[in-house]
C-alpha positions in Angstrom: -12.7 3.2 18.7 -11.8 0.1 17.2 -11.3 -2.5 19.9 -8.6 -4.6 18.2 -6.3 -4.2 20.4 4.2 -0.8 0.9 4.9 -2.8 -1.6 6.4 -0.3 -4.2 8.4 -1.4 -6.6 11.0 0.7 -6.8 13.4 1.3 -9.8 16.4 -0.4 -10.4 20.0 1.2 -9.5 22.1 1.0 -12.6 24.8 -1.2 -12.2 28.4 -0.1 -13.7 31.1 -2.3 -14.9 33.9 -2.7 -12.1 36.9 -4.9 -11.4 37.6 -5.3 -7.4 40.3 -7.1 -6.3 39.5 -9.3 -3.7 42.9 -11.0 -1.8 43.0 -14.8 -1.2 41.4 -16.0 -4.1 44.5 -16.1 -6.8 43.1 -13.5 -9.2 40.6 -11.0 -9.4 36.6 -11.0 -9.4 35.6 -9.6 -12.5 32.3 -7.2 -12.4 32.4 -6.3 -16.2 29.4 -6.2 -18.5 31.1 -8.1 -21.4 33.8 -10.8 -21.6 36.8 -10.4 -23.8 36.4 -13.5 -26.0 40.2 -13.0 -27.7 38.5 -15.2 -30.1 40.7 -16.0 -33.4 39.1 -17.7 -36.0 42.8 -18.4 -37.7 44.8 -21.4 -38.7 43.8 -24.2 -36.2 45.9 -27.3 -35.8 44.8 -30.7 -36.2 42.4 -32.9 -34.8 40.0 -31.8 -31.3 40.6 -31.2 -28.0 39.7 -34.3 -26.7 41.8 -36.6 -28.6 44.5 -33.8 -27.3 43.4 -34.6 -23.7 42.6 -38.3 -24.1 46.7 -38.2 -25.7 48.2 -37.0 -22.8 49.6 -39.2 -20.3 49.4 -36.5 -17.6 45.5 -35.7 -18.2 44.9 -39.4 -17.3 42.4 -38.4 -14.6 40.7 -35.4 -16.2 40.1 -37.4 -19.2 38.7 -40.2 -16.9 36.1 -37.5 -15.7 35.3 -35.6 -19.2 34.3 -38.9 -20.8 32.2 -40.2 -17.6 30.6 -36.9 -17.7 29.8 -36.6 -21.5 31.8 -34.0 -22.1 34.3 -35.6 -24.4 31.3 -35.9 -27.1 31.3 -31.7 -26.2 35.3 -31.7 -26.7 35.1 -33.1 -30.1 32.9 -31.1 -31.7 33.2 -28.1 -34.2 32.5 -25.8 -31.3 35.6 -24.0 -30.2 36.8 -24.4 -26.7 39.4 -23.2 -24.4 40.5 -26.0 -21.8 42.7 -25.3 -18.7 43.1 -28.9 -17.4 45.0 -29.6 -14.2 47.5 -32.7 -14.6 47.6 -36.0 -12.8 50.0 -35.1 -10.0 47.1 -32.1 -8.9 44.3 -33.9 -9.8 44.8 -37.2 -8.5 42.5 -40.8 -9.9 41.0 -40.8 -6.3 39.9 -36.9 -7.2 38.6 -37.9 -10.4 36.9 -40.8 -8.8 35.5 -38.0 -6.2 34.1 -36.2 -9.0 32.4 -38.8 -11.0 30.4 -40.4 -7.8 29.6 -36.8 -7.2 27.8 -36.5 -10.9 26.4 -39.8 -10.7 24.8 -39.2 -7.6 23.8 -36.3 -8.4 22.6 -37.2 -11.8 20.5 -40.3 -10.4 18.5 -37.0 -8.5 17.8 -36.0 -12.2 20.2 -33.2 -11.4 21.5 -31.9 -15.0 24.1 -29.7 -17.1 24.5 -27.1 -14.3 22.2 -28.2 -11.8 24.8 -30.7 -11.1 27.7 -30.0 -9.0 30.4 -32.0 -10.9 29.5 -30.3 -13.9 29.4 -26.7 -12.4 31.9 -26.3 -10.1 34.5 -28.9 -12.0 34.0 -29.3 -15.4 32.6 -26.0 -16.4 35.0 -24.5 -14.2 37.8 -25.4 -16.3 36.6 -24.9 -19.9 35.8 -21.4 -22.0 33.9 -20.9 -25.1 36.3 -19.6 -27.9 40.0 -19.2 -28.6 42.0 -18.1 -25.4 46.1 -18.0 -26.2 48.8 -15.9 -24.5 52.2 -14.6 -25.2 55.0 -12.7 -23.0 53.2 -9.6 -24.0 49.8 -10.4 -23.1 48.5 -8.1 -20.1 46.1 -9.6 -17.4 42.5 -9.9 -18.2 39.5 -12.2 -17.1 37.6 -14.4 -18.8 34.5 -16.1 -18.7 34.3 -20.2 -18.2 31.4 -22.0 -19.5 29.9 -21.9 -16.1 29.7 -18.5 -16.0 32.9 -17.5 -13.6 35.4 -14.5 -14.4 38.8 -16.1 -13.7 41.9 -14.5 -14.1 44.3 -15.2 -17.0 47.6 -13.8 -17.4 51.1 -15.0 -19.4 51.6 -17.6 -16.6 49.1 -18.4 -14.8 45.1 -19.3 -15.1 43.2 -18.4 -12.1 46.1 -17.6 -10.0 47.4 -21.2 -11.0 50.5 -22.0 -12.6 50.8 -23.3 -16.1 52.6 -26.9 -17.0 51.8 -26.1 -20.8 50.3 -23.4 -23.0 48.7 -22.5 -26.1 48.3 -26.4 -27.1 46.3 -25.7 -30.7 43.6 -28.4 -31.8 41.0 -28.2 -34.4 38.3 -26.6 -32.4 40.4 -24.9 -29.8 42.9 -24.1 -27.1 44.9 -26.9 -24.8 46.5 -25.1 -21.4 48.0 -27.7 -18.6 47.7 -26.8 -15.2 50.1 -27.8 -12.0 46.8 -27.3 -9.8 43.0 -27.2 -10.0 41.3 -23.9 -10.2 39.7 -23.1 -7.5 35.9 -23.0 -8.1 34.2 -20.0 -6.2 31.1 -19.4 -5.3 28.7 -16.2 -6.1 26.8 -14.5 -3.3 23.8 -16.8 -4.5 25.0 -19.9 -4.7 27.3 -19.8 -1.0 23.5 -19.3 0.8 23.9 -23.2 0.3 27.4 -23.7 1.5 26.6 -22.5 5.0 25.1 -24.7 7.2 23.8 -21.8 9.7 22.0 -20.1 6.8 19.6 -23.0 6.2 16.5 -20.8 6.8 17.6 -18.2 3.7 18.3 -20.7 1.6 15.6 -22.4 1.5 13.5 -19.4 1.2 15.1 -18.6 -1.9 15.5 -21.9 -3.4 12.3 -22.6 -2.6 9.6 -25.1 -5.1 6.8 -24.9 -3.3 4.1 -23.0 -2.6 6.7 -21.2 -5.3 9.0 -21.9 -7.5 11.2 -19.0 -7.2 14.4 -20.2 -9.1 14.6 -21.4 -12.2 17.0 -23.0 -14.3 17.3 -21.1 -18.2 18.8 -23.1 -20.8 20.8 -20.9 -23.3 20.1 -22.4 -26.6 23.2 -19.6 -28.3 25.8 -21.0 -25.9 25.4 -24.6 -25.8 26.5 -27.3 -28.1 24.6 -28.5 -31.2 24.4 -32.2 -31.6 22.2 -33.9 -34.3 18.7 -32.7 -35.3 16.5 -35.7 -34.4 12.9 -35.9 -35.7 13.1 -32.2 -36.6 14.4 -31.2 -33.1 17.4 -29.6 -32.5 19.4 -31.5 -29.9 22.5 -30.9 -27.8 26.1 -32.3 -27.4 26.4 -29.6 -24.3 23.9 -27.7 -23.0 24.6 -24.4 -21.4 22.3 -23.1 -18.3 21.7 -19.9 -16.7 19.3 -19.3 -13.3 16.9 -16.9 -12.3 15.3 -16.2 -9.2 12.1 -13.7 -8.6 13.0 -12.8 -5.0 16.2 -11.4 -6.1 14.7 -9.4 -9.5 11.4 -8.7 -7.9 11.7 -7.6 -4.2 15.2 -7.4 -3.3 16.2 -5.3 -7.0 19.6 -7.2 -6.7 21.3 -9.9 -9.0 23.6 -11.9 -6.5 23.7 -14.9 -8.6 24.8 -12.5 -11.9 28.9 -12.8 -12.5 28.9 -9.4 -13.7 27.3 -7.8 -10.1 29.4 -6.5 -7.2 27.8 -6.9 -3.7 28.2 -6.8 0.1 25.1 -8.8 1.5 24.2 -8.6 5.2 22.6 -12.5 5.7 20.7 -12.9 9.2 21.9 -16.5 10.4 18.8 -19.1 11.2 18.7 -17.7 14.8 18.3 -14.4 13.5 15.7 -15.6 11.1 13.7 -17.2 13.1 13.6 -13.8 15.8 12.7 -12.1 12.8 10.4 -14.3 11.2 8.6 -14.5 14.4 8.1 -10.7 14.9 7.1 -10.0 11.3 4.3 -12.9 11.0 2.0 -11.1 13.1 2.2 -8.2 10.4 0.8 -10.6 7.7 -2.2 -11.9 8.7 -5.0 -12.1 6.0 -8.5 -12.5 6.2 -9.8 -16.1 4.9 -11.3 -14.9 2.2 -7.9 -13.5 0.2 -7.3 -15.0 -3.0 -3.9 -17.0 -2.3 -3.9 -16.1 1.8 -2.1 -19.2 2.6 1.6 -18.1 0.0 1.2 -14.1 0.6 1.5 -15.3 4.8 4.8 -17.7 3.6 5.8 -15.0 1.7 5.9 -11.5 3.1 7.0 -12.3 6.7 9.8 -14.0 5.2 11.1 -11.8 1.9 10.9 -8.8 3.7 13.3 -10.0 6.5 15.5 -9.8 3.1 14.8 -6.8 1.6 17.2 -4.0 1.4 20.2 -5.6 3.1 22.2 -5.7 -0.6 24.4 -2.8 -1.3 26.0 -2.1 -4.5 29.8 -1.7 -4.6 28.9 0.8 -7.7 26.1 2.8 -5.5 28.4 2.4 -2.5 32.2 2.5 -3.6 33.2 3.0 0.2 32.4 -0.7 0.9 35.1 -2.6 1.6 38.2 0.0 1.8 36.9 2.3 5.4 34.3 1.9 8.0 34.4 5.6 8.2 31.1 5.0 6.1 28.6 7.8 6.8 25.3 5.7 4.8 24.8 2.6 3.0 21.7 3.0 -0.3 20.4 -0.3 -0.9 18.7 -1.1 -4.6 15.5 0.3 -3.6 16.7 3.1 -1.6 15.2 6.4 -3.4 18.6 8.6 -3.6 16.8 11.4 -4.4 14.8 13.9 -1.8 12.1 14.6 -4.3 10.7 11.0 -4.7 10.8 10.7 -0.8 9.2 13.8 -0.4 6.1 12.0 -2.5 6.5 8.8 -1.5 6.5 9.6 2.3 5.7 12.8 2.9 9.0 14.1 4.2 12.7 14.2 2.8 13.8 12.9 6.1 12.3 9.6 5.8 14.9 7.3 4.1 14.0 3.4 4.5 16.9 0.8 2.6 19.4 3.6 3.3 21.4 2.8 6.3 23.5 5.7 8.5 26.7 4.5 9.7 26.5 0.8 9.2 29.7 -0.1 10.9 29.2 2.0 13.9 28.6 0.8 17.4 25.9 -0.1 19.1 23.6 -0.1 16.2 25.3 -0.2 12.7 23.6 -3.0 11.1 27.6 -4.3 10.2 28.2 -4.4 13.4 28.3 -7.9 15.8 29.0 -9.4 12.5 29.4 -13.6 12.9 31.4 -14.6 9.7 32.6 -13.1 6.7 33.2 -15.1 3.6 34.7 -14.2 -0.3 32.5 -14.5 -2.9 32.9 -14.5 -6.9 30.6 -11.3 -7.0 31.3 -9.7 -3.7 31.1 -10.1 0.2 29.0 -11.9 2.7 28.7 -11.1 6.1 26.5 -13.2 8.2 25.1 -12.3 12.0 23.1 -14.0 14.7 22.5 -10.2 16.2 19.9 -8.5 13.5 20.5 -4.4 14.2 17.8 -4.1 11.2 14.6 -3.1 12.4 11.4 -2.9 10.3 10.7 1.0 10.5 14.2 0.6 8.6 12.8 -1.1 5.9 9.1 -2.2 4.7 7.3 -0.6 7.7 6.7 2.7 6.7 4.2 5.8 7.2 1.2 5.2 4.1 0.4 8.2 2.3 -3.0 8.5 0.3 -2.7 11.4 -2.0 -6.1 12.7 -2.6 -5.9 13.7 -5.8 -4.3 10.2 -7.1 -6.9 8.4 -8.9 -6.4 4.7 -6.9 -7.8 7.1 -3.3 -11.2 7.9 -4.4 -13.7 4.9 -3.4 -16.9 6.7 -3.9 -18.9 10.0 -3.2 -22.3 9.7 -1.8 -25.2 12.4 -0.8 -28.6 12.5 1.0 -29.9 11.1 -2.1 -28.2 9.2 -5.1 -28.7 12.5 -7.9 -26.9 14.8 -4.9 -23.6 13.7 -4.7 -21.1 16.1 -4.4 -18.1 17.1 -6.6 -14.6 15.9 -5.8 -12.2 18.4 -8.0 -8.6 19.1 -7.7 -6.4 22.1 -7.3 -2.5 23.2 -7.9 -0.5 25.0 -5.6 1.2 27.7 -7.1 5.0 28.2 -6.1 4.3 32.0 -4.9 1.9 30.8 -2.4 2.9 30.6 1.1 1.2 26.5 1.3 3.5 25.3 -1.9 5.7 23.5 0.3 3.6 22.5 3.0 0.6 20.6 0.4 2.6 17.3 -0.3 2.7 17.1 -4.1 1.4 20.6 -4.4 -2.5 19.1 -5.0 -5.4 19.3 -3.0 -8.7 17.7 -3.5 -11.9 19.6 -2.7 -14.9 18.0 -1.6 -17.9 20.4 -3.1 -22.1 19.7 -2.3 -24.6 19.8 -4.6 -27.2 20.8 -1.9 -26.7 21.9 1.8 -27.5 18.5 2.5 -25.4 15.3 3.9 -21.9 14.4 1.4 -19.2 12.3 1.9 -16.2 11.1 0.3 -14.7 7.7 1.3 -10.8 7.2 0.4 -9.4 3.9 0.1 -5.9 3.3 2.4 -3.2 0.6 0.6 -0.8 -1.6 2.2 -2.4 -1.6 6.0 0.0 -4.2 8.2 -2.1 -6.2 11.4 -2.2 -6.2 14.4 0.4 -2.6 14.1 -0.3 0.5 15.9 -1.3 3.1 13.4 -1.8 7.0 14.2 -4.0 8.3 11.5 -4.3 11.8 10.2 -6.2 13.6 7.8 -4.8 16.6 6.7 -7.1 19.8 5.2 -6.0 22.9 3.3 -7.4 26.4 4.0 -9.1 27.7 0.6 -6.3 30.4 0.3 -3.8 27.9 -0.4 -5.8 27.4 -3.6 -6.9 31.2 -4.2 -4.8 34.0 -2.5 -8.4 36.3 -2.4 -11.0 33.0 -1.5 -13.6 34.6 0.7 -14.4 31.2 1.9 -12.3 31.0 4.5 -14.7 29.5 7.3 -13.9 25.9 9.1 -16.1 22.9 8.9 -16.2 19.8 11.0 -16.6 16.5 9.5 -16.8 13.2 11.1 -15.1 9.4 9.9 -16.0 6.3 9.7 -13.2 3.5 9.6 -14.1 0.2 7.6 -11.8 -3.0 7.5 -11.8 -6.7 7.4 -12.6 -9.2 10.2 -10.4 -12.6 9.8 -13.1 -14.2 8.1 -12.8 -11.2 5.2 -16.4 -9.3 6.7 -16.2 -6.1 6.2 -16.9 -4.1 10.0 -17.2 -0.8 10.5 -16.9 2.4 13.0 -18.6 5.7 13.2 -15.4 7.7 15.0 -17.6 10.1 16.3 -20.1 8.7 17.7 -21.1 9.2 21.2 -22.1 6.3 22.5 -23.6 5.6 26.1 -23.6 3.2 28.1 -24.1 2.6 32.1 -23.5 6.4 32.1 -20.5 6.1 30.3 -19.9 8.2 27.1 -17.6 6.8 24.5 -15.1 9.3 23.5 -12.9 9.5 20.2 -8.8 9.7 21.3 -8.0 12.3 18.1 -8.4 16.0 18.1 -12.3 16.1 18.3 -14.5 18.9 19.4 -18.2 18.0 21.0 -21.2 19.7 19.0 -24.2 19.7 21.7 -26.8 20.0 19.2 -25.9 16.7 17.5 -24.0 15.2 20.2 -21.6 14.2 17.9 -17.9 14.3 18.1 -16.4 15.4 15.3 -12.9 17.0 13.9 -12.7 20.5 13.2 -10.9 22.3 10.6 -8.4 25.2 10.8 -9.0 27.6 8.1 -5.7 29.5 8.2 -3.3 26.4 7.8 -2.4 23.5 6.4 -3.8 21.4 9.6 -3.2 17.7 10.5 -6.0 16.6 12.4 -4.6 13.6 14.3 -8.2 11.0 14.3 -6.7 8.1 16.5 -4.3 5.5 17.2 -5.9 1.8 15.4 -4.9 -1.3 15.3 -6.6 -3.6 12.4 -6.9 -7.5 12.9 -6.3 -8.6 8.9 -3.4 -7.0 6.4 -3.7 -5.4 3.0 0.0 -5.1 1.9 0.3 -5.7 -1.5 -3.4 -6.4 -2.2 -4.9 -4.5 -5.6 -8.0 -4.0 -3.7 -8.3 -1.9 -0.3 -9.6 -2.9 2.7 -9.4 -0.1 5.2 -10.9 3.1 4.1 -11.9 6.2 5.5 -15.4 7.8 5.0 -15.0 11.7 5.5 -18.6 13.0 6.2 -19.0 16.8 6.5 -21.6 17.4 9.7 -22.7 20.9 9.5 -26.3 21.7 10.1 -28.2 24.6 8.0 -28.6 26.8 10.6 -24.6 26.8 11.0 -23.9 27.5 7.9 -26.7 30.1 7.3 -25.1 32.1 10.3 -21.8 32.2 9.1 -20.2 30.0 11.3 -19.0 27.0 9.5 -18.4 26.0 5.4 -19.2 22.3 4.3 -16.9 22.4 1.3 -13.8 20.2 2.6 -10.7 20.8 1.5 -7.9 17.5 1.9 -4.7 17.1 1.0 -4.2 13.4 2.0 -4.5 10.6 4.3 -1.7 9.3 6.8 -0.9 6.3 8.6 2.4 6.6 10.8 3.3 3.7 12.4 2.9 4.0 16.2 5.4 4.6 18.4 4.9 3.6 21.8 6.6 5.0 24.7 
C-alpha cells in the first residue's frame, strides 16, 4: 500500500429581475435588469446645472465640494444630469470640508473617479444620468445614480429623503433640493471592507498580488466627453464599473452588481483562519507545478468561499420564514440528472444546504451580525457549520468511456496492445440504471498475452483519505445472450507525485516478503497460489464495485489539466486458466471512484 499516511465549472443560475423591500433604509433596493431613465429630451431651461447650484445660497456647501472635486466642469456640460443636492442646513461646511480632505487624501493615493470614496459614496451618490422630474401623479420607482445605486424616487421624497425643491429645469438637466443627505449604501461587495472582523475576506478578494482579482472598468458610453486632445478622446467625468474573477469564476455570483439579490453567509477572520488552516493541507503541490506557489494561496482560501451565496431568485424563501427546507447556491446542480453524472448518485448534493436555519447544524445558525446591503443581506459568523464534504470535497468519478480517462493501453509487446471500445446500455436491460451514464468501456487483447489500460484520476486533494473503487460490468449488461460470461482478475498499479513532482509508483498486488511477513492489499483481493499475486476478482453476474484500498497521496491535482494519480488496470490470467474455462481476460469497466474517507 501506499505508506503516505473538482474544479467544475458549473453553469450559471439565471438571475430574474426583483424588487425587495428591505426596512430601515428609506426606500427600496432595486434588483431590476434595466433602469427607467424618464428621460425627456424637451424644452430645457436656461443655462447648466452648476451655475443653478453655484446660484443657490442654500447649496453653499455642496457647491464647495462639486468644484473641489471637478465635478462642476461635469455639471456644465451638454451631458444631461439629474442632481438631488442636500442644502446647507443638512450638509453642513464642516461636512463639506469632511468630504474634500476625504478626496484629497484619497486622491494623493492616486485613488480616482470611483476608486475614490468622496466621489463614490458622495458625489455620485447624489447625481443621475438623464432627465428625472415628478408630479402629484407620479408612482414610486427607482432609479439609478451615476455610481451605480437604485434609490428610490417618489412625488416627495428621493431616497426616503424629503424634498426642499423640485423639478428645478437647467440647460442640461434636472435641479432637486434635499432637507438631508441620501444615505449611501453599500452592496454586498463593497461592505466586505466596512467590517473590521472580516479583514481576512477582504483582502482575499481585493487582492493585487500574486493576483489581481478586481479590476476597475472604465465605461467610455457613460462618462463625460471633454475635448479631444492630440487625437484622443478625453473626459470631463469619467464613469467606472468593477469586476472581480473570484466572484464570476468560482463563486458564480455578482455581489458587487446593483441589479443582483443575495443573502451571503461571510466566515469572520476567526472562522477564516480555522478554515484556512484545515483546507491548506488539501493543497499541497509538488515543486515542480507550473505556478505552485498562487494555486496554494489560492484554493485553500476561495474555496472557504465557494457556495455560501444564495439567490433571492433561486431561493425566494430567504428572508420572509426559517421554515426553509434547502438553500441552492449558484453552482448547486438543481437537477437529479446532472448529479447522477457528475457524482454518481442523485443523493449527493454539494452547494445545496438542508435546513439552513435549523439547530445545531444549519449553516445560518450561531449567526454573529447581520447587516443591510444595497443588493441583499449579510450574515457574518465566528462558528463555520460548513464543512468541506458540503462543498468542494467530493467523491471523483472517471467515466471510462470519457475521452480525458484513457492514459494509454500497453501489451506484452508494442504491436499487441489491446482494444479499448465502448458499449450502450439499452433501457430494457436490467444494468440501465446501475452503469452510471449508461456506457461501459471494454478492455479487449490482441493475444492471450499481458494488456493493460491505465486511466488517468482528476482533481486528487493531499494528504485526504480516499477509498478507491473500480467498478466492472458483466458482459450481459451489454448483450442480453453474451456467452462470455466468466470472471477475470486483474491487478493495479497506483502512480502519483512525490513533493518534489517524481512520479512513484505501487504494484497493489504484490506480495511482498519480508522477515516472514507478507504484505497484504486492504481491498477486496483474492490470493492466486500459482502467481502469488493478489489480485481483484470480477463478478460476472453484476454490476460489482470492487473496493481496492483506502490511499492517502502526499501532492494535489485539483484543477491541474494534466493528471497525476492514475490507475494501471492489468488483467492477470494465465493461459492455462483461460484454456480451462475458468476465467475471461476481456475486462469490462464502467468507471473509477474516489470517495472521500470517512473515518470512524
Amino acid at each position: 500500500m501506499i505508506n503516505i499516511k473538482k474544479y467544475t465549472k458549473r453553469p450559471l443560475m439565471a438571475l430574474l429581475s426583483i424588487i425587495i423591500p428591505l426596512g430601515g433604509l428609506g426606500g427600496l433596493i432595486s434588483c431590476t435588469d434595466t433602469w427607467d431613465e424618464h428621460y425627456q429630451p424637451g424644452a430645457m431651461g436656461q443655462g447648466n446645472l452648476w451655475e443653478s447650484i453655484k446660484n443657490n445660497q442654500e447649496l453653499s456647501n455642496f457647491a464647495k465640494v462639486i468644484e473641489a472635486t471637478g465635478y462642476d466642469k461635469s455639471l456644465a456640460s451638454s451631458q444631461v444630469f439629474t442632481v438631488f443636492a442636500p442644502v446647507n442646513s443638512a450638509f453642513t461646511s464642516e461636512q463639506a470640508d469632511a468630504v474634500i480632505n476625504q478626496y484629497q487624501t484619497e486622491l494623493a493615493k492616486g485613488l480616482k473617479g470611483e476608486k475614490n470614496r468622496a466621489i463614490k459614496e458622495f458625489v455620485m451618490n447624489h447625481i443621475a444620468l438623464y432627465n428625472y422630474t415628478i408630479a402629484n401623479e407620479t408612482p414610486d420607482t427607482t432609479i439609478r445614480m451615476m455610481n451605480g445605486k437604485y434609490l428610490g424616487l417618489t412625488n416627495s421624497t428621493f431616497s426616503g429623503k424629503p424634498f426642499t425643491s423640485t423639478n428645478t429645469v437647467t440647460g442640461n438637466g434636472i435641479l432637486f433640493t434635499l432637507a438631508e443627505q441620501a444615505d449611501f449604501i453599500p452592496n454586498l461587495f463593497e461592505a466586505v471592507k466596512t467590517e473590521s472582523d472580516l479583514d481576512s475576506v477582504s483582502n482575499f478578494l481585493y487582492m493585487t498580488e500574486p493576483f489581481q482579482f478586481h479590476k476597475i472598468i472604465f465605461h467610455p458610453e457613460a462618462s463625460v466627453p471633454g475635448d479631444i486632445i492630440k487625437g484622443q478622446q478625453h473626459y470631463l467625468d469619467s464613469v467606472t464599473g468593477t469586476s472581480n474573477e473570484i466572484l464570476t469564476r468560482w463563486l458564480e455570483a455578482d455581489l458587487d452588481d446593483e441589479d443582483s439579490c443575495y443573502y451571503v453567509l461571510m466566515p469572520t477572520n476567526k472562522a477564516w483562519k480555522e478554515q484556512y488552516d484545515a483546507n491548506v493541507k488539501l493543497f499541497q503541490y509538488d515543486k515542480k507545478v507550473l505556478g505552485r506557489d498562487s494555486l496554494m494561496c489560492l484554493y485553500p482560501r476561495v474555496n472557504i468561499l465557494m457556495g455560501l451565496q444564495f439567490s433571492k431568485t433561486t431561493n425566494p424563501l430567504l428572508g420572509t420564514t426559517e421554515a426553509i427546507d434547502s438553500l441552492m447556491s449558484p453552482l448547486a446542480y438543481p437537477y437529479y440528472f446532472y448529479r447522477k453524472i457528475l457524482y454518481g448518485s442523485y443523493d449527493i448534493h454539494p452547494y445545496q444546504f438542508d435546513k439552513p436555519y435549523a439547530q445545531p447544524n444549519g449553516i445560518f445558525t450561531d449567526i454573529k451580525g447581520k447587516k443591510v446591503c444595497s443588493n441583499g443581506v449579510m450574515l457574518k459568523t465566528d462558528n463555520w457549520k460548513v464543512k468541506p464534504s458540503d462543498t468542494f470535497l467530493q467523491q471523483i468519478l472517471m467515466e471510462a468511456e470519457y475521452t480525458r480517462t484513457l492514459d494509454s493501453l500497453s501489451g506484452a509487446t508494442p504491436d499487441d496492445k489491446p482494444t479499448w471500445t465502448y458499449t450502450y446500455v439499452s433501457p430494457d436491460n436490467k444494468f440501465y440504471d446501475q452503469v452510471s451514464e449508461h456506457y461501459y468501456q471494454t478492455l479487449i487483447p490482441a493475444n492471450l498475452k499481458y494488456m493493460g489500460v491505465q486511466l488517468n484520476i482528476e482533481d486528487v486533494l493531499s494528504n485526504q483519505k480516499y477509498d478507491m473503487y473500480v467498478v466492472t460490468v458483466p458482459a450481459i449488461a451489454g448483450d442480453t445472450l453474451a456467452t462470455d460470461t466468466l470472471p477475470t482478475r486483474f491487478g493495479v498499479t497506483l502512480y502519483w507525485h512525490d513533493m518534489d513532482g517524481n512520479e512513484k509508483s505501487e504494484n497493489i498486488g504484490e506480495v511482498k516478503v519480508g522477515d516472514s511477513e507478507i504484505y497484504k492489499a486492504e481491498g477486496e483481493v483474492s490470493y492466486d497460489s500459482s502467481t502469488r499475486k493478489y489480485t481483484f476478482l470480477t463478478d460476472p453476474k453484476k454490476v460489482h464495485e470492487i473496493h481496492i484500498g483506502t490511499f492517502e497521496f502526499p501532492t494535489c491535482s485539483y484543477g491541474l489539466q494534466t493528471p497525476q494519480v492514475k490507475a494501471l488496470l492489468n488483467v492477470n490470467v494465465r493461459s492455462s486458466d483461460v484454456n480451462k474455462g475458468l476465467y475471461t481476460r476481456t475486462l469490462r469497466v464502467d468507471c473509477i471512484k474516489l470517495v472521500p474517507h470517512k473515518d470512524e
